[in-house]
C-alpha positions as CSV (number, residue, x, y, z in Angstrom):
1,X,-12.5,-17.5,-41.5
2,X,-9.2,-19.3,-41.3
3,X,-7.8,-20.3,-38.1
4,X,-3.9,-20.8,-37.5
5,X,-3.0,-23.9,-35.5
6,X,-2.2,-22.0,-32.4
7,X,-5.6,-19.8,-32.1
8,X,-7.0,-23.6,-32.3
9,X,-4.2,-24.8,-29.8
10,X,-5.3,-21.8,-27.7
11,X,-9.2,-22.0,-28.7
12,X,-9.3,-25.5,-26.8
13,X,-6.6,-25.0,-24.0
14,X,-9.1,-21.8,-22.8
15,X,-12.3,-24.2,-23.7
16,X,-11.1,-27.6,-22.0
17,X,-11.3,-27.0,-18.0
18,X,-7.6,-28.4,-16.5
19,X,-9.9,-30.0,-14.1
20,X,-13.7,-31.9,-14.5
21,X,-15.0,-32.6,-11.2
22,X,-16.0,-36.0,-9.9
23,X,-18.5,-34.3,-7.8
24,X,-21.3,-31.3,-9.9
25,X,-23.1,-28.7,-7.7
26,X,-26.0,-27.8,-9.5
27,X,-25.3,-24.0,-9.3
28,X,-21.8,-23.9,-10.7
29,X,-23.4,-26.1,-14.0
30,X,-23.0,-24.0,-17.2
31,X,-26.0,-24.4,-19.8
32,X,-23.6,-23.4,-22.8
33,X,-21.5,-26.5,-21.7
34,X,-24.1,-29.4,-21.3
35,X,-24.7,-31.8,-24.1
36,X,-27.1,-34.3,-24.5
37,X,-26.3,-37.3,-26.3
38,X,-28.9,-39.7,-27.4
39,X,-29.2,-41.8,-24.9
40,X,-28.8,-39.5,-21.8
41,X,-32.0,-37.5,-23.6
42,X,-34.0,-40.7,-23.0
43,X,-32.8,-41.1,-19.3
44,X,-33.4,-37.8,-18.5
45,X,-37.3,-38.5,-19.2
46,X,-39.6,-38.8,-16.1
47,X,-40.4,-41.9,-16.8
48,X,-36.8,-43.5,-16.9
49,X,-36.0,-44.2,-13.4
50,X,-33.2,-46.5,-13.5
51,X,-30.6,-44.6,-15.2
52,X,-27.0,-47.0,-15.7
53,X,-23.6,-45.8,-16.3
54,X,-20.1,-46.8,-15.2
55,X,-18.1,-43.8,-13.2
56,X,-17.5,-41.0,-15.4
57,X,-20.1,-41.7,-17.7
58,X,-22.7,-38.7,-16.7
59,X,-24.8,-40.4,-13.3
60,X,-23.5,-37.6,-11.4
61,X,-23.5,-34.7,-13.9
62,X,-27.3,-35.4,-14.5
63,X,-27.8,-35.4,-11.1
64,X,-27.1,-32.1,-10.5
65,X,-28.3,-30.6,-13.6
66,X,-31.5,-31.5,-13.2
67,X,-31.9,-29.6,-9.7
68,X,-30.8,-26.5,-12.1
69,X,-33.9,-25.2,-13.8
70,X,-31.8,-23.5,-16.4
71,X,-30.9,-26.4,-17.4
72,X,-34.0,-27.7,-17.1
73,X,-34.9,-24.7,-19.6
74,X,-32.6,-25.8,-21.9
75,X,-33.5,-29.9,-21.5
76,X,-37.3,-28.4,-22.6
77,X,-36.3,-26.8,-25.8
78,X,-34.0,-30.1,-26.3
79,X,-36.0,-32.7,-25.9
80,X,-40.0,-32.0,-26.7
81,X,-40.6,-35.3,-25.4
82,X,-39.3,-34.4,-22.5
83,X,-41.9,-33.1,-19.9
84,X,-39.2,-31.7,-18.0
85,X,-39.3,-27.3,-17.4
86,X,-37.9,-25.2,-15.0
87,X,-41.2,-25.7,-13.0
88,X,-40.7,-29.0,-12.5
89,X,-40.2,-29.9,-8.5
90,X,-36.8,-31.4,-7.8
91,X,-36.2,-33.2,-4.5
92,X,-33.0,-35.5,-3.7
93,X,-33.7,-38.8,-2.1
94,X,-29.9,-39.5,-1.9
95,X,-26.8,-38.0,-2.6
96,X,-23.2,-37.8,-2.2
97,X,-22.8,-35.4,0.4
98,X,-24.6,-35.6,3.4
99,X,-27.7,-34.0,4.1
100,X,-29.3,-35.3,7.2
101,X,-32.7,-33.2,7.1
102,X,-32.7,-34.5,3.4
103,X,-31.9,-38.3,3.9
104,X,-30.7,-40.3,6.1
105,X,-26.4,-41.2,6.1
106,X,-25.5,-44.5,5.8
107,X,-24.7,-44.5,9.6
108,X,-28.4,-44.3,10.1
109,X,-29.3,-46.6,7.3
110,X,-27.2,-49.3,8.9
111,X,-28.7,-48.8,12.3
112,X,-32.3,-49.1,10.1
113,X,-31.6,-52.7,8.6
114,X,-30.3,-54.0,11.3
115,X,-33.2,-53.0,13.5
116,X,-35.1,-54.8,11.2
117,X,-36.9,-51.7,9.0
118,X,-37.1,-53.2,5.6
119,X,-35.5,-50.7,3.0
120,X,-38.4,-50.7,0.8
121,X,-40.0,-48.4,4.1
122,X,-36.9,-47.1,4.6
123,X,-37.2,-45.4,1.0
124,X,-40.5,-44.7,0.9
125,X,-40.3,-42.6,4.1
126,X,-37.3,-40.6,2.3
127,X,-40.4,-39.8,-0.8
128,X,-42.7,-39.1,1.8
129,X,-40.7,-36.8,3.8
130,X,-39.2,-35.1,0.7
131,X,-42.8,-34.6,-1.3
132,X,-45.1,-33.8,1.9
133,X,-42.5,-31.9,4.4
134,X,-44.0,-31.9,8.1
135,X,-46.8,-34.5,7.7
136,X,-44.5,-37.0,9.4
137,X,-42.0,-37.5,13.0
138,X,-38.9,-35.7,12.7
139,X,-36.3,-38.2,13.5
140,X,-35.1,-41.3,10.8
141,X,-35.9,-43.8,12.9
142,X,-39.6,-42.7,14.0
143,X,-40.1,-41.8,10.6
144,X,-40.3,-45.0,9.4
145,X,-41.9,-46.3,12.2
146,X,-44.8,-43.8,11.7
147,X,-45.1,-44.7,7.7
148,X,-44.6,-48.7,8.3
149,X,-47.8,-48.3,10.8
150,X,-50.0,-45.9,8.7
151,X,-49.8,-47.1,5.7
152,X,-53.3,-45.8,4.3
153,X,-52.8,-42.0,5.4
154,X,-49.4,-42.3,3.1
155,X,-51.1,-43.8,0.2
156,X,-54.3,-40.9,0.5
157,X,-51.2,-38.2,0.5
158,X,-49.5,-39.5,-2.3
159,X,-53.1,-39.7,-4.9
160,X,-53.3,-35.9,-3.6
161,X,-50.2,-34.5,-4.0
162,X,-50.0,-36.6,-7.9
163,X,-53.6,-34.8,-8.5
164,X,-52.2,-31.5,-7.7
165,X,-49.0,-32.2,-9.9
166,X,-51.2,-33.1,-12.6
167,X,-53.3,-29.9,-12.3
168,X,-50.3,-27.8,-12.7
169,X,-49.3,-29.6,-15.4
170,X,-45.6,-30.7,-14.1
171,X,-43.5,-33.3,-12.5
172,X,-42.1,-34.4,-9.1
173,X,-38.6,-35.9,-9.3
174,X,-37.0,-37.9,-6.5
175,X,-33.4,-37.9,-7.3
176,X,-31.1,-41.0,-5.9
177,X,-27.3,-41.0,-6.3
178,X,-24.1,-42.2,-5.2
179,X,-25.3,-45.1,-3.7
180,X,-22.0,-46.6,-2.5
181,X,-22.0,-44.5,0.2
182,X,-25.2,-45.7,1.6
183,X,-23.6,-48.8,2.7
184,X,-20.9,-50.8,4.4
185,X,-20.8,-54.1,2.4
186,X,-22.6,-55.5,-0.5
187,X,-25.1,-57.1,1.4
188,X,-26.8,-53.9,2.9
189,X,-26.3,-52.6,-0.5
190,X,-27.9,-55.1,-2.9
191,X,-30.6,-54.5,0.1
192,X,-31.1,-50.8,-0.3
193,X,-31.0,-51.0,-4.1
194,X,-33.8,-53.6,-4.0
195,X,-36.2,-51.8,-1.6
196,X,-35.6,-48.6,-3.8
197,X,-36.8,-50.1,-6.6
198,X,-39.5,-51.4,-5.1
199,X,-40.7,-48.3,-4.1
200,X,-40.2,-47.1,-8.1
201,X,-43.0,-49.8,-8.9
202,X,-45.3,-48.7,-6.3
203,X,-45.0,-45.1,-7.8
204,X,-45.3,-46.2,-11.0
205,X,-48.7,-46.0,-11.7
206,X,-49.3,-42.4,-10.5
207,X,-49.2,-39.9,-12.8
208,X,-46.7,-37.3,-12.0
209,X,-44.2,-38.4,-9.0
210,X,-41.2,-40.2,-10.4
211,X,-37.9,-41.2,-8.8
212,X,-35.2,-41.3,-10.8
213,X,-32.2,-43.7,-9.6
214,X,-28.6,-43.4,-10.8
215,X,-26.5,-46.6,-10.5
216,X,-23.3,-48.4,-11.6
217,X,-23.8,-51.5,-13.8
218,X,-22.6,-53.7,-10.5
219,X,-24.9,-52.4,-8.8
220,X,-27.4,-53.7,-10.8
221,X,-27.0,-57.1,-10.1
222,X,-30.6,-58.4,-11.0
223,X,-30.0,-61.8,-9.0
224,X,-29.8,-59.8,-6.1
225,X,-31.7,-57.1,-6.7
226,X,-34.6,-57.8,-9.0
227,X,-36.2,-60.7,-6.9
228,X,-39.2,-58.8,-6.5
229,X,-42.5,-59.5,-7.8
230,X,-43.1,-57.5,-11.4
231,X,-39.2,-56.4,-10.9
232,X,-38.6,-56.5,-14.6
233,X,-40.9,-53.2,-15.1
234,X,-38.9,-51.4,-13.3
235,X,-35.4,-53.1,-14.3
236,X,-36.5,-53.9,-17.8
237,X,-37.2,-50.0,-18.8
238,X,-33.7,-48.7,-17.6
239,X,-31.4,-46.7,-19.7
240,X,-27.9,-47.4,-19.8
241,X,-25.4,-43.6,-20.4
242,X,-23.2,-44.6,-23.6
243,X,-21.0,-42.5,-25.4
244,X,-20.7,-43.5,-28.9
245,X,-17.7,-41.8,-30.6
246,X,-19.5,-39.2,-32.6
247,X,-21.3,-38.3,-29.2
248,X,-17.3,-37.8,-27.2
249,X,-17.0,-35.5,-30.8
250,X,-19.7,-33.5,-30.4
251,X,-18.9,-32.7,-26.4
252,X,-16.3,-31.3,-27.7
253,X,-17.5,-29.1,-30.2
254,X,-20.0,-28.2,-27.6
255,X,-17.0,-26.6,-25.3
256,X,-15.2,-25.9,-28.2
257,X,-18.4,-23.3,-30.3
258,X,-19.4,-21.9,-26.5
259,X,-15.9,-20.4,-25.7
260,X,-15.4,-17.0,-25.7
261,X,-13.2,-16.1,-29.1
262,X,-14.7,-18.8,-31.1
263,X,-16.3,-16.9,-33.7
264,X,-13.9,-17.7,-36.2
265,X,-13.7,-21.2,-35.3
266,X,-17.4,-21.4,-35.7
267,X,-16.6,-20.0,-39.0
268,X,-14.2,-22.5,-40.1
269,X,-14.6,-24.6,-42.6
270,X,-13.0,-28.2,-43.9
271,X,-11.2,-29.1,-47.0
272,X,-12.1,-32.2,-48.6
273,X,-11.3,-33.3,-52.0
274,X,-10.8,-30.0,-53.4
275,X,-14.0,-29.1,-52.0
276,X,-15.0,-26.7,-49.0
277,X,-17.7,-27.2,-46.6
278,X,-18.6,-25.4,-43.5
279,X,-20.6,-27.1,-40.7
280,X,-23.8,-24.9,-39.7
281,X,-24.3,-24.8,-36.0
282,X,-27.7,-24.3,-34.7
283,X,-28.3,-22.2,-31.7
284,X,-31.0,-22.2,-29.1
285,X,-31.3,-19.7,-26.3
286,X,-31.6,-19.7,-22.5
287,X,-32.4,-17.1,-20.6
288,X,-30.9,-14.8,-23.2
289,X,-27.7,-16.4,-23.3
290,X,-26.9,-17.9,-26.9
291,X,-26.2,-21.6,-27.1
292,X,-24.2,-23.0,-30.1
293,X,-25.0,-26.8,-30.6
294,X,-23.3,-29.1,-33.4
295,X,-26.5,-29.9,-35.9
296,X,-28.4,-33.2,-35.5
297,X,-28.8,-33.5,-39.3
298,X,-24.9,-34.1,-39.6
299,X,-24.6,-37.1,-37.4
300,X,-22.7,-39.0,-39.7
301,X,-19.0,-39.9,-38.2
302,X,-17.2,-38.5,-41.3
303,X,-18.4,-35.2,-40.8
304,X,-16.8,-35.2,-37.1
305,X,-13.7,-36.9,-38.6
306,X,-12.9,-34.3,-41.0
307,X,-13.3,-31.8,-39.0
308,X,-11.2,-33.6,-36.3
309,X,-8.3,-33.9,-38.4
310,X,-8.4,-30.1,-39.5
311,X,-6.7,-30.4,-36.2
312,X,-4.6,-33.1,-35.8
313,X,-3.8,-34.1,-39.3
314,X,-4.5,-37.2,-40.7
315,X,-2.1,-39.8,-39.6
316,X,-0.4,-40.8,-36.0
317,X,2.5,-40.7,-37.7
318,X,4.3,-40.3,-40.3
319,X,2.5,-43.0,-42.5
320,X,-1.2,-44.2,-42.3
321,X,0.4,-47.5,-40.7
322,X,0.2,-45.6,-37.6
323,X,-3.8,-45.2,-37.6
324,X,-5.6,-42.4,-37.3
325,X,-6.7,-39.5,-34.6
326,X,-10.3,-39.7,-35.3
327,X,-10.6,-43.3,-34.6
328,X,-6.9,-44.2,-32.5
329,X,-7.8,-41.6,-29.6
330,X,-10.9,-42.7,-28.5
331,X,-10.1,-46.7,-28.8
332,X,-7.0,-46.3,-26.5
333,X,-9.1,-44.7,-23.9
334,X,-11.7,-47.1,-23.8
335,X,-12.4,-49.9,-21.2
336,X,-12.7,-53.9,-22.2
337,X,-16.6,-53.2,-22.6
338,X,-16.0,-50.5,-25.2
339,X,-17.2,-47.8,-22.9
340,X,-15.0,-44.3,-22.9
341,X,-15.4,-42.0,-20.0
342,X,-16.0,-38.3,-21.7
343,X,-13.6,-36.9,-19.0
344,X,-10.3,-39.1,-19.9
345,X,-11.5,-38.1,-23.7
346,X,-11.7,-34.1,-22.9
347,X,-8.7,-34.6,-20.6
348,X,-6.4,-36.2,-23.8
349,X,-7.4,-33.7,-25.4
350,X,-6.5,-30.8,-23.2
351,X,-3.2,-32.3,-22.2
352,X,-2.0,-32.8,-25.8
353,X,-2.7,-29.0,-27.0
354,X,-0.3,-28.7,-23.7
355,X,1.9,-30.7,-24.7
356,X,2.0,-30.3,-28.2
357,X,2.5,-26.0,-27.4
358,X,5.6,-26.7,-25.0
359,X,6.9,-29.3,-27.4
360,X,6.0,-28.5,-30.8
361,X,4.8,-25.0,-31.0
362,X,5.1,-24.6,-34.5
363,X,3.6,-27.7,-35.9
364,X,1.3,-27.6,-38.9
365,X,-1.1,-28.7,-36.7
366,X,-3.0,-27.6,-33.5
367,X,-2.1,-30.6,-32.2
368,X,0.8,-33.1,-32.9
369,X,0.2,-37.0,-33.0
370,X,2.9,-37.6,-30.4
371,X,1.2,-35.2,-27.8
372,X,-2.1,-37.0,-28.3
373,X,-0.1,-40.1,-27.3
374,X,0.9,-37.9,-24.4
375,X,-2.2,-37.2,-23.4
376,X,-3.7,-40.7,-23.6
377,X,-0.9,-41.2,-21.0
378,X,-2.1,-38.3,-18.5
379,X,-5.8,-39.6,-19.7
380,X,-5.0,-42.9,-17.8
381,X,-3.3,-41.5,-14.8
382,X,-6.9,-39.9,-14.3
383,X,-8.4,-42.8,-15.0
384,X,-6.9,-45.0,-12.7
385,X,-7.3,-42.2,-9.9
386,X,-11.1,-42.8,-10.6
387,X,-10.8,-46.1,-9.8
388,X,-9.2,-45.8,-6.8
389,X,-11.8,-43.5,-5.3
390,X,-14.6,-46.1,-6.1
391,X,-12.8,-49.2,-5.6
392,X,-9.9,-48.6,-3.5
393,X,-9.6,-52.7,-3.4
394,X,-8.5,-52.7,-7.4
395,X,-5.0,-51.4,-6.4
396,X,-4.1,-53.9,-4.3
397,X,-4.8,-56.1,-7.3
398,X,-3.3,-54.1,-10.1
399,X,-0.3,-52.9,-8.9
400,X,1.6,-56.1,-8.4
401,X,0.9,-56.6,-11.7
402,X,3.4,-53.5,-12.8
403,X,5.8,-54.5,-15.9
404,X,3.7,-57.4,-16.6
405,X,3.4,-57.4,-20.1
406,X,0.0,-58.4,-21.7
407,X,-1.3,-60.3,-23.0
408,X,-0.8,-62.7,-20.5
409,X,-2.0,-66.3,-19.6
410,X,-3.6,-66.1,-16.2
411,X,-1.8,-68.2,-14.3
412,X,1.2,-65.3,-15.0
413,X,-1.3,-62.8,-13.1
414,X,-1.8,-65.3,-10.1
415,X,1.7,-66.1,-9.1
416,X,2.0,-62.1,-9.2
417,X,-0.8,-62.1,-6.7
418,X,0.3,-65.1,-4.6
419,X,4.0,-63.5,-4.6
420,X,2.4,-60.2,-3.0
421,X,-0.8,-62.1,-1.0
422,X,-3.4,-60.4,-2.3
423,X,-5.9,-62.5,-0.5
424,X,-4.8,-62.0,2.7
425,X,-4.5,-57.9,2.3
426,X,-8.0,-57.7,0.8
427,X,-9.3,-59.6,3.7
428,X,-7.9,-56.6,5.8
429,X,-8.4,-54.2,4.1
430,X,-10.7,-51.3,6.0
431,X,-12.1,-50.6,3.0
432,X,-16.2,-50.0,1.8
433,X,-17.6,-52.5,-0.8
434,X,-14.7,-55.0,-1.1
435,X,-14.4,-57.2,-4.6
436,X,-18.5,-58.6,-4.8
437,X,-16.6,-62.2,-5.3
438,X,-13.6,-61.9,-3.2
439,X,-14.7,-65.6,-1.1
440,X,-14.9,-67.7,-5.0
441,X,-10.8,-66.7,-4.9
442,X,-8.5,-65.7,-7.6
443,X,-11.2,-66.9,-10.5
444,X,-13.8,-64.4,-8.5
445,X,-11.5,-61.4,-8.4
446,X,-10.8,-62.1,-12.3
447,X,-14.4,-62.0,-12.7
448,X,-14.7,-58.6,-10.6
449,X,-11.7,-57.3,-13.0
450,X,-13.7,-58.2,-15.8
451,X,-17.2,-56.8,-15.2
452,X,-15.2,-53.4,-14.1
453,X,-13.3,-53.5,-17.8
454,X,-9.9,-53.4,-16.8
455,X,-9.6,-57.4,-17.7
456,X,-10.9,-58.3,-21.1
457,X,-10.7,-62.2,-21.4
458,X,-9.5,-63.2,-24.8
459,X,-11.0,-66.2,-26.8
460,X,-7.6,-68.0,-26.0
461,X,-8.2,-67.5,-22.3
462,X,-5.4,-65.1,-22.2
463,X,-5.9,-61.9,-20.3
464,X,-5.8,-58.6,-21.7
465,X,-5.7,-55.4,-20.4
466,X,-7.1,-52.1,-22.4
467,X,-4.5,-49.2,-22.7
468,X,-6.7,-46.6,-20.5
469,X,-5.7,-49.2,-17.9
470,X,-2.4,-50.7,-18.9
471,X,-0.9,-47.7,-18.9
472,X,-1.4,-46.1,-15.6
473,X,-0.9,-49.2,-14.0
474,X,2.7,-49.8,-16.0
475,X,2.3,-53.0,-17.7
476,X,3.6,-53.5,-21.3
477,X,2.5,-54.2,-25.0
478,X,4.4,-54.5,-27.4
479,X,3.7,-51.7,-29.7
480,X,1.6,-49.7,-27.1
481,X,1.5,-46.4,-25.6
482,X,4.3,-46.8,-23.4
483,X,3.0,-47.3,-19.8
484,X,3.8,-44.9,-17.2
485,X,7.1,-45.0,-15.1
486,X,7.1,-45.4,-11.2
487,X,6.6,-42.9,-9.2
């Protein structure tokens, strides 16, 4: 059934939330809202345990899902390969809240290295404590005294507790996150990293107790913490969380055919050539609830494309000249390595059909091309806030760099820097995890831009700066989304 473009507009202001949180709690997670692209499906496998994936890309998300077992449910009837069920036992070895009875703070990891507990025991007394509750000394620090001085009685615990996993035909999971607050500086860090996944290879060859580790890509830094023996089984097996654009697409068609009122839309079908197709949405169901999925067999971009620009239009402008939706949206939210954050895509999206209803409520379109430029612009303001809560130390740097425009030779970024002595307020700064390179100089924090994605170094050598960026932070391009004024 036809749609007009405001029960569209209005379809995906109700679907969109104003707000995606940083932080999931298991409970609150919707089934009808979770979708598994193809990558994520691997990771979510037992035997994944290193799961990548810069911030907003799903570490987090994941990490609460899987303590819900209706969404465990729902990952069964996904993903056959699975092995994950609602049976399956869920523990959390680390997380971003505290939970002292669960895991010890990074107060009392601290006090732990530098008493001289290595962190592989460190971790493996966290497994321990979480799997067999009671068999060892309340209390972190006699914990790991206990399991450093009886090692055998550990190992005997873990064969029985695998065997009596395997007999009821399910899985342990040890789940590790937000690792960043586990530490003070990169050196305890790299360290607690390292001894975790050394404690991932001793598991490995049992049966049925996995861990499963979320990390950002710098905190994967093999030279510091893959100089174990055998590290590369471990390391070498991890999954990285991508979002291709078809997958951003079909997240939101997934919030999009779940809403209440979307019957129609599910109903809707696209012109094309003079011809008229409908997409047919498969559904599964989850504890009786209905959940509408976009079908695998149409994984081909031009289906999400013409379906996309049943929305938008065609154009981002008057002309082709000016690109188009499909493709122009998701490129000027992604970072110098290509990789979009699904929340600054939903979030575009959301604050253009806001935009586009208080400034063009009568367009031909649900939304107009100059709200989706809008939105790319509220998209990076989000974006940059991100950053700031993970790496408080990338302000410093980026916001002398305001009116700059880009590209830019280097040297142009470093007299900005030396103007404001960046240097000297980073070494300062009261601030966790400072930049991993901050003693090399200004070439190190370049480097530390770079491997974040907010500095993408041209084959000239020139310095460039991706739009999701550029744009919160206020620099220029000529022929860019206009960056943001100060506040």
């Amino acid at each position: 059934m036809a749609m007009t473009p405001q029960e569209v507009r209005d379809l995906i202001l109700r679907a969109l939330p104003q707000e995606i949180p940083a932080l999931y709690r298991a409970e609150d997670l919707q089934p009808r809202y979770v979708y598994f692209p193809s990558s994520h499906t691997k990771a979510l496998r037992p035997d994944t345990m290193v799961v990548v994936g810069m911030r907003g890309a799903g570490k987090s998300f994941w990490w609460a899902a899987l303590q819900n077992p209706r969404v465990r449910n729902l990952i069964a009837q996904v993903d056959r390969y699975a092995r994950i069920e609602a049976s399956t036992e869920v523990y959390i070895g680390f997380g971003p809240q505290p939970a002292i009875d669960r895991y010890p703070d990074r107060d009392v990891l601290s006090h732990l290295l530098k008493a001289g507990r290595e962190a592989r025991l460190i971790w493996r007394t966290v497994v321990v404590h979480n799997l067999l509750p009671g068999r060892i000394p309340e209390g972190w620090k006699e914990a790991v005294e206990w399991v450093e001085q009886h090692p055998e009685e550990i190992a005997r615990w873990l064969e029985e507790k695998d065997r009596e996993l395997a007999g009821k035909g399910t899985y342990a999971l040890i789940l590790f996150d937000a690792l960043d607050q586990a530490a003070y500086d990169w050196r305890e860090m790299y360290a607690l990293i390292r001894g975790l996944l050394q404690v991932a290879l001793e598991l490995r060859p049992t049966r049925r107790i996995r861990p499963k580790i979320f990390l950002r890509p710098d905190q994967m830094e093999e030279s510091q913490v893959a100089t174990f023996p055998d590290a590369y089984k471990v390391v070498g097996s991890r999954i990285s969380l991508t979002w291709p654009r078809p997958e951003l697409y079909g997240l939101l068609w997934q919030y999009l055919i779940n809403t209440e009122g979307a019957e129609n839309f599910r109903g809707w079908g696209v012109e094309d050539e003079g011809i008229r197709w409908w997409v047919r949405w498969e559904s599964l169901q989850v504890d009786g609830e209905t959940i509408w999925r976009w079908p695998w067999l149409l994984w081909d971009e031009d289906r999400h494309r013409k379906l996309f620009h049943q929305i938008t239009g065609k154009w981002m402008g008057q002309d082709p000249r000016r690109g188009f939706p499909y493709s122009w949206l998701p490129g000027h939210l992604a970072d110098a390595h290509s990789q979009i954050s699904p929340r600054s895509f939903l979030f575009a999206i959301r604050a253009a059909a806001e935009d586009t209803r208080q400034r063009y409520p009568d367009h031909e379109y649900a939304l107009h091309y100059e709200s989706i430029k809008r939105g790319v612009q509220r998209a990076s303001e989000i974006r940059v806030g991100e950053l700031k809560e993970d790496y408080p130390w990338v302000d410093t740097l980026m916001q002398p760099l305001r009116g700059l425009l880009v590209p830019c030779e280097f040297q142009s970024i470093v007299e900005r820097w030396e103007q404001e002595r960046v240097l000297q307020k980073l070494s300062l700064e009261k601030v966790k995890l400072l930049p991993p390179h901050l003693e090399e100089g200004y070439p190190g924090l370049r480097q530390d831009l770079e491997s974040l994605g907010i500095f993408l170094r041209l084959e000239s050598g020139r310095v460039n700066i991706p739009d999701v960026f550029r744009v919160g932070y206020g620099l220029g391009r000529r022929g860019g989304v206009k960056p943001l004024p100060e506040i």
